[in-house]
C-alpha positions in Angstrom: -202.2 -64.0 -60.1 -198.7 -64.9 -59.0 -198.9 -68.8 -60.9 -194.7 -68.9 -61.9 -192.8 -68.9 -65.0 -193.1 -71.3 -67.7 -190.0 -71.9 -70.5 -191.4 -74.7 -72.7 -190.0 -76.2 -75.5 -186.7 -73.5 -75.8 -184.6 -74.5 -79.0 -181.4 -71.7 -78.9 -178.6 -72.3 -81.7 -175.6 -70.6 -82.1 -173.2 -71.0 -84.9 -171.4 -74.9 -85.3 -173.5 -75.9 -82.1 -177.8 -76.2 -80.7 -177.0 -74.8 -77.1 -180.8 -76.3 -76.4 -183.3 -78.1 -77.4 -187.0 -78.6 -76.6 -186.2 -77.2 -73.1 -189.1 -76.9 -70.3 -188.9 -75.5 -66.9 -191.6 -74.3 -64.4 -190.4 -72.1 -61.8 -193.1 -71.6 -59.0 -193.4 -68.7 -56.6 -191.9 -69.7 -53.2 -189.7 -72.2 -54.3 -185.8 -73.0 -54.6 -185.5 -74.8 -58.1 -182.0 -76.4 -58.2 -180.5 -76.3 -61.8 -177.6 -78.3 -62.3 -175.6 -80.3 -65.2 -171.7 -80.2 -66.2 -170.7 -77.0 -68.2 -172.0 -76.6 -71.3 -174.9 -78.2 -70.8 -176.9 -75.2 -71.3 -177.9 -74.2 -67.6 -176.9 -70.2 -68.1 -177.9 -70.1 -71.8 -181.3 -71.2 -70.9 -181.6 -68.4 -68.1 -180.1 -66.3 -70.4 -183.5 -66.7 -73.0 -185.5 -66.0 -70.0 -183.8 -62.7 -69.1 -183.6 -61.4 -72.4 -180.1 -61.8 -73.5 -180.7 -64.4 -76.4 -184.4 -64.6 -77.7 -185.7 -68.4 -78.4 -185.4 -69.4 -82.0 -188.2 -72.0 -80.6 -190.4 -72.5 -77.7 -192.4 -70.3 -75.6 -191.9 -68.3 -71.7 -195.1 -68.0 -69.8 -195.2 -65.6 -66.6 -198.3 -66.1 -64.8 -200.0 -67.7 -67.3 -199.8 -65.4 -70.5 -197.1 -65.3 -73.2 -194.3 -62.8 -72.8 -191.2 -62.3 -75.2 -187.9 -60.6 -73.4 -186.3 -58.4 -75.4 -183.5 -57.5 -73.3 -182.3 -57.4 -70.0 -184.0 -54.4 -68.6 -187.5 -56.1 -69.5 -186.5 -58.8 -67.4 -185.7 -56.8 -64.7 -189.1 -54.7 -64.8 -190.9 -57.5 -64.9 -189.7 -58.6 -61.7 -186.9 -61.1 -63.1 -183.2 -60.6 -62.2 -180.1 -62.5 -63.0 -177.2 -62.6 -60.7 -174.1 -63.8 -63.6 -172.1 -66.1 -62.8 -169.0 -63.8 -65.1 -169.2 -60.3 -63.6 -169.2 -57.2 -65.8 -169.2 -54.5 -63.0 -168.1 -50.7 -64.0 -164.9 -51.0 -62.5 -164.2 -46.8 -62.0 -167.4 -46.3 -60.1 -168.3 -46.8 -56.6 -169.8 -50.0 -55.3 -172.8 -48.0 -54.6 -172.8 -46.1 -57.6 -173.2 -50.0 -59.2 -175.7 -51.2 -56.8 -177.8 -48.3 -57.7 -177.0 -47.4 -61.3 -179.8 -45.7 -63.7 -181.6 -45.8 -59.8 -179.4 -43.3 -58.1 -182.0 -40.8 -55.4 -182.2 -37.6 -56.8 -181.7 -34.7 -55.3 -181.4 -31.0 -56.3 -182.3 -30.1 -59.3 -182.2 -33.2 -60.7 -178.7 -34.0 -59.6 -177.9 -37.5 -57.5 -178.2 -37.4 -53.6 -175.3 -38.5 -52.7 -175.3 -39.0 -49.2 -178.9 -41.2 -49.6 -177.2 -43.2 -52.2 -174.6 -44.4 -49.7 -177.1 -44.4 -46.7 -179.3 -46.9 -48.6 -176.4 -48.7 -49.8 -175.0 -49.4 -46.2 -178.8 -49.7 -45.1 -178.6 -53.0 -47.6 -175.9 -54.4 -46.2 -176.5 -54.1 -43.1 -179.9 -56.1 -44.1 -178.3 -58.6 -46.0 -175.1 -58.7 -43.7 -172.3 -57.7 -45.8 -169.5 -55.9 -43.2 -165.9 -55.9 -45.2 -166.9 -54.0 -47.8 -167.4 -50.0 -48.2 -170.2 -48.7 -50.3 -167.3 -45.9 -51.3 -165.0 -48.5 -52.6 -163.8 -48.1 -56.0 -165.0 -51.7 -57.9 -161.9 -52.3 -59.2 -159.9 -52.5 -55.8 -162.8 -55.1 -54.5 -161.4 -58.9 -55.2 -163.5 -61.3 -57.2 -165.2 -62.6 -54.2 -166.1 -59.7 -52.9 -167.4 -58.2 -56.2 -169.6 -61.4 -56.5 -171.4 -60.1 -52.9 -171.5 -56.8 -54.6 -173.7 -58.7 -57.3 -175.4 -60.1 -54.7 -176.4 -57.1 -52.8 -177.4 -55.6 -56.3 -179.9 -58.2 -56.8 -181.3 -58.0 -53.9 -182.1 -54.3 -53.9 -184.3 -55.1 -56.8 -187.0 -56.8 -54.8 -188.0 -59.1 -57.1 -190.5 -61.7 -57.8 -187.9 -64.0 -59.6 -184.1 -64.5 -59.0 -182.0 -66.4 -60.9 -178.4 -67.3 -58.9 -175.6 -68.5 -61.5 -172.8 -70.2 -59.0 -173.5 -67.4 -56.1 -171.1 -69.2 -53.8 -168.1 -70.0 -56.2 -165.8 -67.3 -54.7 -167.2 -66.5 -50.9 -166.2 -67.8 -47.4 -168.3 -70.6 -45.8 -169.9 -67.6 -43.2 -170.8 -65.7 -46.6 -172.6 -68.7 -47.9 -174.5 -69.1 -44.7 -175.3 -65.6 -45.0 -176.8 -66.1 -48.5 -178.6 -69.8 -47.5 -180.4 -67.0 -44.7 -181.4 -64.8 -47.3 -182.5 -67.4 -50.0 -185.1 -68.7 -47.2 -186.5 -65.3 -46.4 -186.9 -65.2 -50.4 -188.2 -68.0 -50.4 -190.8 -67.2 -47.4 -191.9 -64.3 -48.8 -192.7 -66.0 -52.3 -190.1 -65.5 -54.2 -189.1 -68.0 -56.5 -185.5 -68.6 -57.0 -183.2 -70.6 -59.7 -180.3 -71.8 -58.6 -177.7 -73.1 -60.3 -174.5 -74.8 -58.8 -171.7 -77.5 -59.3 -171.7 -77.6 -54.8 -174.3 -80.8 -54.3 -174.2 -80.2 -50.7 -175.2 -76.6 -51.3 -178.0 -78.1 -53.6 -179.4 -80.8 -51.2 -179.1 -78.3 -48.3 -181.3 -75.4 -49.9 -183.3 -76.8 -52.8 -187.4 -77.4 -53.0 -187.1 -79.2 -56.7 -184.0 -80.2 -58.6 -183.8 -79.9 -62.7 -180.5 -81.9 -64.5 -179.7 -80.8 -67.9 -177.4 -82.3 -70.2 -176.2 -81.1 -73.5 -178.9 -79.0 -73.8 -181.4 -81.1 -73.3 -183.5 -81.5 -70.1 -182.9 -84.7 -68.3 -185.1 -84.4 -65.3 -186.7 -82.7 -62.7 -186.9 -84.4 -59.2 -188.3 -83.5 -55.3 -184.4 -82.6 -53.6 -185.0 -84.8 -50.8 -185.4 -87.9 -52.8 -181.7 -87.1 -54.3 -178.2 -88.0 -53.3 -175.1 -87.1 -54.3 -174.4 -90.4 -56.4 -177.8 -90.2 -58.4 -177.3 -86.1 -59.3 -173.5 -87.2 -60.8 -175.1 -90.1 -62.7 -177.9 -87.6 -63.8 -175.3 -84.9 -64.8 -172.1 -86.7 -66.6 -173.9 -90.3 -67.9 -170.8 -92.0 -66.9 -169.0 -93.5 -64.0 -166.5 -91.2 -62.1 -165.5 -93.7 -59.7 -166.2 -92.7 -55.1 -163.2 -91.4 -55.1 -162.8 -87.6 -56.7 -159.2 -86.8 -56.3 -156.3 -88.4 -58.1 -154.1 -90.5 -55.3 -150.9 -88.6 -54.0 -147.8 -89.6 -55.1 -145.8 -91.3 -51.8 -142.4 -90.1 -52.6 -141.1 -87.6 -50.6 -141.1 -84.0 -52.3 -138.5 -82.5 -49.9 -136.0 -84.9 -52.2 -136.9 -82.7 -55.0 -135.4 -79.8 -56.2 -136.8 -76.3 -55.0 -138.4 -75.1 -58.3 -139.7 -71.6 -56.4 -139.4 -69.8 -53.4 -140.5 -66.5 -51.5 -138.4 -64.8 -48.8 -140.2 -62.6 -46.7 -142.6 -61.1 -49.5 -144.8 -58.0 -48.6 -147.0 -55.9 -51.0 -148.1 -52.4 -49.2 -150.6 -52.9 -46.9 -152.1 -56.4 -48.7 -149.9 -59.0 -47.3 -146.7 -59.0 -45.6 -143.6 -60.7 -45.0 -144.9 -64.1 -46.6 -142.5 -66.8 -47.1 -142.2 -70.4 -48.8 -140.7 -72.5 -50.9 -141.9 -75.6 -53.6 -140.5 -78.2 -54.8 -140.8 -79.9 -58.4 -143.7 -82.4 -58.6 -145.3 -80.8 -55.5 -148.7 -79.3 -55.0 -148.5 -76.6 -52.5 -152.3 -75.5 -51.4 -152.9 -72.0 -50.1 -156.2 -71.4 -47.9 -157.7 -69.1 -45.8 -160.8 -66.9 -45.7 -161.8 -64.0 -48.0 -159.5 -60.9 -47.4 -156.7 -63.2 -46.4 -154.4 -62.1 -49.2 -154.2 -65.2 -51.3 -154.8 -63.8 -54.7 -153.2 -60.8 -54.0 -149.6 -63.1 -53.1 -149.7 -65.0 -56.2 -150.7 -61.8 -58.4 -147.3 -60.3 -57.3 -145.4 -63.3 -57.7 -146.6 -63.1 -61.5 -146.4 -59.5 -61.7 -149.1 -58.1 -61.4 -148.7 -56.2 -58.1 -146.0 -54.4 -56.8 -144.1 -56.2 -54.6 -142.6 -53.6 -51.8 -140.8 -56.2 -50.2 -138.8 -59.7 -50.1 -137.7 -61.5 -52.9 -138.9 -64.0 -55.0 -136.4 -67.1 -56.3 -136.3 -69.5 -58.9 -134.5 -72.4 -59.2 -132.6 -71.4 -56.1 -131.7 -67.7 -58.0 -133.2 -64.6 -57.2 -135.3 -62.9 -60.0 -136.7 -59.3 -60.4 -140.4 -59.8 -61.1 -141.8 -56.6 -62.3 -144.1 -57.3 -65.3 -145.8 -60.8 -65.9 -143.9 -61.0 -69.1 -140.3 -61.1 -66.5 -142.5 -64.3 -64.6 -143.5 -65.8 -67.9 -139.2 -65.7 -68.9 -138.8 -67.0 -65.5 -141.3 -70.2 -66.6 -144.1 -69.1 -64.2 -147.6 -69.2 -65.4 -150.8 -68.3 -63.5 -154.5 -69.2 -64.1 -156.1 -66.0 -62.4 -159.4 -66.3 -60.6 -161.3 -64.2 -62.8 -160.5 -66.4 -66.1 -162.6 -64.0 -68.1 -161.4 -60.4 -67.2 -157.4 -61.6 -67.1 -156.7 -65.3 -68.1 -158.6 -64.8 -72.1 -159.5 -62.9 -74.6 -163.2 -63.6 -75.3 -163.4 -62.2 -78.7 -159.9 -63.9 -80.2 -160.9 -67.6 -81.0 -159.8 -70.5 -79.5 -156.3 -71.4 -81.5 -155.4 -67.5 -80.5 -155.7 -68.1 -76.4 -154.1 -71.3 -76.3 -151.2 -70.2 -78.8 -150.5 -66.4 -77.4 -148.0 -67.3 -75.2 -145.8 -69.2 -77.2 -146.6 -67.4 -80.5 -142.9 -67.0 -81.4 -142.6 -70.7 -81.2 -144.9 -70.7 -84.5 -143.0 -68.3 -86.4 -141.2 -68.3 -89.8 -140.0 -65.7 -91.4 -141.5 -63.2 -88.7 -144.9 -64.5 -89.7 -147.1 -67.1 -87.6 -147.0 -70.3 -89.5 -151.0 -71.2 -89.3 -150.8 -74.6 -89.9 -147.6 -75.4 -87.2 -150.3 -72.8 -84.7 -153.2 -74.9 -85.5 -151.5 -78.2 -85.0 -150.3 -76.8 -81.7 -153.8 -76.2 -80.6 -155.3 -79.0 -82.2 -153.0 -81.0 -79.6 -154.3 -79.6 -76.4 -157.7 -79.5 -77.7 -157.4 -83.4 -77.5 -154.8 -83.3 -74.3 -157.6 -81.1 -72.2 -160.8 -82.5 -74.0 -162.0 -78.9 -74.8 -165.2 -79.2 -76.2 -165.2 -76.6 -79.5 -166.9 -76.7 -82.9 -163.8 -76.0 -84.3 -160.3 -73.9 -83.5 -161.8 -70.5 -84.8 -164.8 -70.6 -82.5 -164.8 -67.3 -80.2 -163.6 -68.4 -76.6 -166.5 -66.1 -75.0 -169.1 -69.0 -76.8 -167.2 -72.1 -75.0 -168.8 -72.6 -71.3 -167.2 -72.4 -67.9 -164.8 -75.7 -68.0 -163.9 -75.3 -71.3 -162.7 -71.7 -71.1 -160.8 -73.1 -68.0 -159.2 -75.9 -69.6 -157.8 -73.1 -72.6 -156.1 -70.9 -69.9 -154.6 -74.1 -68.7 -153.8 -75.3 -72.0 -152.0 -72.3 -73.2 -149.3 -72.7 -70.4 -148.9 -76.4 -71.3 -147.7 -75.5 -74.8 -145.6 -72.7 -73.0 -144.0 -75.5 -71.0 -143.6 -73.4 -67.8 -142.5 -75.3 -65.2 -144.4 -73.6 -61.9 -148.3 -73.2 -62.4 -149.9 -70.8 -60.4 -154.0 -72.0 -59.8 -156.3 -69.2 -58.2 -159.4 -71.3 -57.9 -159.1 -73.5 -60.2 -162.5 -75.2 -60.7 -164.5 -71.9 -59.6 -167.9 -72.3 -61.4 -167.1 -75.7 -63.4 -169.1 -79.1 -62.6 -167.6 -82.2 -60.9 -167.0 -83.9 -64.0 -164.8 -81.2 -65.1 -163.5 -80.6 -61.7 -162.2 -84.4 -61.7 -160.4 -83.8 -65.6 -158.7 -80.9 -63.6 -157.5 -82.9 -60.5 -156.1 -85.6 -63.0 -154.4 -83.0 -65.0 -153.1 -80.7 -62.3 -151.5 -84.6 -60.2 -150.3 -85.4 -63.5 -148.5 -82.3 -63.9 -147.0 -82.8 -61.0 -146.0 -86.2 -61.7 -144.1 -84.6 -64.4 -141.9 -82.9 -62.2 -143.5 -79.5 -62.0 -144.2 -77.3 -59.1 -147.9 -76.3 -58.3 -149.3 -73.4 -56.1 -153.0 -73.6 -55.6 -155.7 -71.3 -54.3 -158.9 -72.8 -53.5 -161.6 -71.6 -51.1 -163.2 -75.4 -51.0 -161.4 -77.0 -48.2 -162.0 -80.4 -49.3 -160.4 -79.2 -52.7 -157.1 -78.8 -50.8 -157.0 -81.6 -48.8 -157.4 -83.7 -51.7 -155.0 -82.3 -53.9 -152.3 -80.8 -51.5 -148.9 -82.6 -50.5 -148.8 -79.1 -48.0 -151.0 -76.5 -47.0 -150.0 -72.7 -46.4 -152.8 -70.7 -44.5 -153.3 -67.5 -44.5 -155.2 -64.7 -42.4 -155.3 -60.8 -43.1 -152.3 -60.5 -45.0 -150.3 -63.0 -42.9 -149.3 -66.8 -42.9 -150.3 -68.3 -40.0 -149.4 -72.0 -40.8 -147.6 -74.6 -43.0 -149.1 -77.7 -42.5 -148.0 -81.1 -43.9 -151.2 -82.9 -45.7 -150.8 -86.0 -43.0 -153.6 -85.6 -40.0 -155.1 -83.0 -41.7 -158.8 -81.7 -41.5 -160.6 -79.1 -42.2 -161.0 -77.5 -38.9 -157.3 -77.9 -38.6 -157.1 -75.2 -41.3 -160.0 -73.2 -40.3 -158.4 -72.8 -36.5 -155.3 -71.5 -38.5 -157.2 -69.0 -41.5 -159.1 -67.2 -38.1 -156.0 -67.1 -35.8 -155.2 -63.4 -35.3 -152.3 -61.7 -35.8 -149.0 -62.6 -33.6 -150.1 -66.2 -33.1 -148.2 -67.5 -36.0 -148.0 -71.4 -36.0 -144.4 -72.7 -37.2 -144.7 -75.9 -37.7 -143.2 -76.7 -41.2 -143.1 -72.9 -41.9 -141.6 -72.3 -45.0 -139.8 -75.4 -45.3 
């Protein structure tokens, strides 16, 4: 008898810190169970003792009634429990079937994989679950974050299982993927499947949730019907404090075009990813970039830093042209960039927490040709404070901090670099709204201090909140440059769908 899964009374510690205690959590069949609470507060941990990644030093998990202990992923998975990560780990030098499908790949032959079913059923599942952009022949690793997160997606699905947990499903798609994903939660959900979900977006969690949980540091707070929620009584449930109506930090009313142009791009083109891109921004400005998935956002500011070849146009700084080849020339050139994928580029997860925020600027710590650990750990200590990073202590391994916290150390480390343009790719992907507000005030404040800011987001309120101008983007090609006065959100939509050839000027590239 289908009767749910039970998690009562979970107690998980891990060194210096008790990620939860006396946690309990029914999950029914047929149900959308909203999980939500500011990073840290032990949301993926606790799905993580469900699934088999950390066993319960405490507590119990019930499925359909009798006891069951998870001893690892797999276990989960047979049992009809999957866990779509909020971090991916896919095998980058395989196929995006070849993931989907791993350890499950159609035989053929003697015993050999049948190829041409594995891609069949691989473009048979998209089609289901309407993915289009993406080839099931595609190499991993040429597949952006976003779209690797509908790889993830995809995987989950082909599962067909009786649970399924989403961690932040939506952080890095376009709005018509989310709606895509709200059409397949319900025919879950219909056909009795009995999904966590677990998000920062309120909207997103008073649009599709049945029940609503709120944990908060590690502790379970409580668990309420959705529709007798708002937005105001979720924050107050979440962060225990007062943020204040108003999310995003007030624009400064000076105008930026008196400022001096701290970067520019001259007709910039990289292969076949994005071409003939040009702009310019000026110290203590926040320049927003949007458009859609695919619209070559990440890919522009990854060859800005040097990370991608740029093939043509030229980059300047401080009104001088420099040859960016390597992210080490950008970092001379005092760019920085906080990549989208803050695991798999902007950290190293098993060097601790002084390490990541000091790497940049490690000669600044030297004497003698050796780091001088006490003038390092000061250093550290002082952005620790600055940022509010929530740590044990300065040794603790970054991959143990949550979401926000590992943000706030990629952005800390370029503060004690001192660069003067910071580069955001999605900034507050996957980090709650109190966190998202600490950013905001950190990012207007570093503006305020004269430098320049480019930021990605794919949340449109995001940019209008934060952005003194907005570039758009579709397919590779700027389409607008739009000041942030008068601006909506369908005003930037019409520009990120415009096809090609109907460029608007306005403002472009001033």
């Amino acid at each position: 008898m289908n009767t749910g899964v039970a998690l009562s009374h979970i107690t998980k510690r891990f060194p210096g810190v008790v990620a939860l205690s006396d946690v309990s959590l029914t999950i029914l069949p047929g149900e959308v169970h909203a999980l939500m609470g500011e990073n840290g507060a032990g949301k993926s941990t606790l799905m993580k003792v469900l699934c088999g990644v950390f066993p319960p030093d405490e507590g119990t998990i019930l499925l359909d009634g009798k006891p069951m202990r998870m001893e690892n992923p797999l276990q989960a998975i047979e049992r009809g429990i999957t866990f779509i990560h909020q971090e991916l780990n896919p095998i980058h030098d395989m196929t995006v079937a070849e993931n989907i499908y791993l350890r499950r790949e159609p035989a053929g032959k003697l015993g050999m994989v049948n190829t041409r079913k594995l891609y069949s059923q691989t473009e048979e599942l998209f089609e289901r679950i309407g993915i289009r952009e993406i080839s099931p022949r595609s190499m991993m690793r040429e597949l952006s974050v976003a779209k690797k997160q509908l790889v993830e997606i995809a995987k989950a699905v082909s599962f067909h299982s009786r649970f399924l947990i989403m961690d932040e499903p939506t952080s890095a798609i376009s709005d018509r993927d989310v709606e895509n994903l709200f059409a397949l939660v319900r025919m879950f959900r219909e056909k009795g499947v009995g999904i966590v979900y677990i998000s920062h977006k309120m909207d997103e969690i008073l649009q599709i949730s049945d029940r609503v949980s709120v944990m908060r540091d590690g502790r379970m707070i409580a668990t309420q019907p959705a529709a007798a929620l708002n937005k105001q009584q979720l924050i107050s449930m979440m962060v225990d404090r007062e943020l204040g109506e108003d999310l995003f930090p007030p624009k400064e009313t000076a105008d930026s075009a008196a400022n001096d142009v701290a970067l520019e791009v001259r007709a910039l083109s990289s292969e076949s990813v994005f071409q003939d891109i040009s702009f310019v921004v000026r110290k203590g400005e926040v320049l927003g970039i949007a458009g859609l998935v695919g619209a070559g956002r990440t890919e522009l500011v990854e060859s800005i830093f040097g990370l991608r070849r740029i093939t043509g146009g030229t980059v300047y700084v401080a009104g001088k042209p420099v040859a960016i080849r390597h992210p080490k020339d950008a970092i001379a050139c005092g760019i920085a960039l906080v990549p989208e994928d803050r695991k798999s580029v902007g950290l190293n997860l098993v060097a601790s927490v002084v390490e990541n925020l000091t790497l940049p600027s490690l000669s600044d710590y030297l004497k003698r040709r050796f780091v001088s650990n006490g003038k390092q750990a000061a250093a550290a200590q002082s952005q620790v404070e600055f940022l509010s990073i929530k740590t044990p202590y300065l040794s603790q391994l970054t991959r143990y901090l949550s979401g926000g916290n590992q943000q706030k150390t990629v952005i800390g480390k370029w503060l004690l670099k001192n660069s003067d343009v910071l580069i955001l790719d999605e900034p507050t992907r996957g980090i709650d709204v109190g966190t998202k507000r600490e950013v905001y005030e950190l990012i207007r404040r570093f503006a305020q201090s004269g430098k320049a800011i480019v930021m990605i987001s794919s949340e449109l309120p995001e940019i209008l909140g934060m952005s003194d101008r907005v570039l758009v983007m579709h397919e590779g090609r700027a389409t607008a440059m739009l000041p942030s006065e008068g601006l909506s959100q369908e005003r930037i939509m019409h520009f990120a769908m415009l096809n090609e050839g109907e460029r608007h000027d306005e403002n472009y590239g001033a």
